[in-house]
C-alpha positions in Angstrom: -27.4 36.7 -37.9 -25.2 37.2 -35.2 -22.4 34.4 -35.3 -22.5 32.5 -31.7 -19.1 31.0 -30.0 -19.7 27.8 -28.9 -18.1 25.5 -26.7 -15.4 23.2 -28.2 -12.2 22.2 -27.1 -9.4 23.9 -28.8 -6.9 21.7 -30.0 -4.0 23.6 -31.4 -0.4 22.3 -31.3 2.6 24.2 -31.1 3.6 24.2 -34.4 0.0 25.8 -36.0 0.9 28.8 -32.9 5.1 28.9 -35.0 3.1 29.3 -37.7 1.1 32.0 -36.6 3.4 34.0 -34.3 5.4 33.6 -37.9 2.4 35.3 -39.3 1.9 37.9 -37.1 6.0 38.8 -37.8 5.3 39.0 -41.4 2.9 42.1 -41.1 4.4 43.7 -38.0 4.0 47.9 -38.7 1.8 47.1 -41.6 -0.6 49.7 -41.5 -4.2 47.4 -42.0 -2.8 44.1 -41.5 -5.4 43.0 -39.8 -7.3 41.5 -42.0 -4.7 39.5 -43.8 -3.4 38.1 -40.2 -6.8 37.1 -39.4 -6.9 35.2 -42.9 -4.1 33.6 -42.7 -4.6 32.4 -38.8 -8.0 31.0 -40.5 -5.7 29.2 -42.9 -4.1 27.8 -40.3 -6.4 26.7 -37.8 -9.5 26.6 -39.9 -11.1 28.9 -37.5 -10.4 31.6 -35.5 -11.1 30.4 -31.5 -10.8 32.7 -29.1 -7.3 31.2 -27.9 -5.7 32.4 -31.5 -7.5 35.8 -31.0 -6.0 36.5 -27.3 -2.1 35.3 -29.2 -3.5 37.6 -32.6 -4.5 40.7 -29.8 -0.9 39.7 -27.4 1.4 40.1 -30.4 -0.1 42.9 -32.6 -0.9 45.1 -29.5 -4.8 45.0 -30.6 -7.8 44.9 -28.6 -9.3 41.2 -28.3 -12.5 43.3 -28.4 -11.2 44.5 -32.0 -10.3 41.4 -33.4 -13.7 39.8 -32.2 -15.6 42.3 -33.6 -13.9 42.2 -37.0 -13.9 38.2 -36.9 -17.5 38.2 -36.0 -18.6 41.0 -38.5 -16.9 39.7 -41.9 -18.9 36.7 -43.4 -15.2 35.1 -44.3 -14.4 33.9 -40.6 -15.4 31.4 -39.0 -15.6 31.3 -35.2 -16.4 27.9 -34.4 -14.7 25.0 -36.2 -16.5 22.8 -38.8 -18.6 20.1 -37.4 -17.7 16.2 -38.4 -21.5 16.6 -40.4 -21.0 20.4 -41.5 -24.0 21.7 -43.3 -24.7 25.0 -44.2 -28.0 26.4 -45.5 -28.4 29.0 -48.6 -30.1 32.1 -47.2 -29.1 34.2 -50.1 -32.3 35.9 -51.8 -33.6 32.7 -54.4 -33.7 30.4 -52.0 -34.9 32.5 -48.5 -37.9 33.6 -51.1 -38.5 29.5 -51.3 -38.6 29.0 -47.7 -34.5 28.6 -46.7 -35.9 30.4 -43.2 -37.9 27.4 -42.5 -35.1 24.7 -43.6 -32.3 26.2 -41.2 -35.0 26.4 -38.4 -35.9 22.6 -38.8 -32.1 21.6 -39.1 -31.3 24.1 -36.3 -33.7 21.7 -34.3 -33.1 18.2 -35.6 -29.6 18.7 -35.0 -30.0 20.4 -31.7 -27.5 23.0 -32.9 -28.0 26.6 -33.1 -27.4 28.4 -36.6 -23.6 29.7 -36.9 -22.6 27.1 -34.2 -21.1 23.6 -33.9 -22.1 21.2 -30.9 -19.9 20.6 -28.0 -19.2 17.3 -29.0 -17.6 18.5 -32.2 -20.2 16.1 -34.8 -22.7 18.8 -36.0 -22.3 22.3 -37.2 -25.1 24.3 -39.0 -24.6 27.5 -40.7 -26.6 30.2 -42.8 -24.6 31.0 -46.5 -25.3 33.4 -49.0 -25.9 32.2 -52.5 -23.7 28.9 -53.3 -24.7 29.2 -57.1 -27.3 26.6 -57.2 -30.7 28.9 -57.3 -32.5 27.4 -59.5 -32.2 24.1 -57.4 -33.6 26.7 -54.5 -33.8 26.3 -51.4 -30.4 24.3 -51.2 -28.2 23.4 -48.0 -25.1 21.3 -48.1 -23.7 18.6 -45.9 -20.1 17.9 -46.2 -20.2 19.6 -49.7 -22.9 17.7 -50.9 -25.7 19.5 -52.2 -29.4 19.0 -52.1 -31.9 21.1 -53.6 -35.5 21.9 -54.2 -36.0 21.0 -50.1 -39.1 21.1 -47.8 -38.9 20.9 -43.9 -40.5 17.1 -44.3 -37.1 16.0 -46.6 -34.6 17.7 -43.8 -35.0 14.0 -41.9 -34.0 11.9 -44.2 -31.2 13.5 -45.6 -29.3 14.4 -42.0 -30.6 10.7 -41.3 -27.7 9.7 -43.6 -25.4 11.2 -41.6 -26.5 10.4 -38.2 
């Protein structure tokens, strides 16, 4: 799955961009520091928005076609901040065999949120995982960190109902 950017309002402050300009110093003419500047701008931020990508791309003398690609690409980054109700669903192979597909699809549409995105209003965001360790619980999603197993599209209700 392809991750989406969505539409939220950025809200960094002028100290998280010290800290990354700060960041970005560190690895200056370190051959493949990409990766590690993009983890630790993650750190900071808890995403990477497009706004830290243009400052990543400024500094380093990257493409911000380059960075997006590797930030959309690796499974690590996130593009879109966590919703206030995060939940993510288990794709990985135990729990897509018992019908995952189905449970992101119905919280994709209860929530009004497409998979890998969080809604504009910052309170929901969905996305697909790989195994979280819990397979023989399968199919499991998460809201908030809290897990909940052995689902079917007709328990998806109540259990977002709790956070509604």
């Amino acid at each position: 799955m392809k991750k989406k950017l969505t539409t939220v309002v950025f809200r960094g402050t002028p100290e998280q961009e010290e800290q990354l300009i700060a960041v970005i110093d560190k690895y200056k003419g370190v051959q493949g520091a990409m990766m590690p500047i993009l983890q630790e701008a993650q750190g900071i931020y808890g995403y990477l928005p497009i706004e830290v990508q243009k400052i990543i791309a400024d500094r380093t003398g990257a493409s911000l076609e380059e960075i997006y690609g590797i930030a959309s690409f690796y499974a690590q980054f996130k593009l879109n901040p966590d919703g206030e109700v995060a939940v993510a669903v288990c794709l990985g192979t135990a729990c897509y065999v018992k019908g995952s597909g189905e449970i992101i699809e119905e919280v994709a549409k209860q929530l009004n949120v497409p998979v890998g995105s969080t809604s504009p209003d910052g309170k929901y965001s969905l996305e697909a995982t790989r195994c979280i360790g819990a397979c023989g619980l399968a199919p499991v999603m998460t809201v908030n960190g809290e897990v909940y197993g052995r689902l079917t599209k007709d328990k998806i209700s109540g259990i977002l109902a709790k956070y509604m």
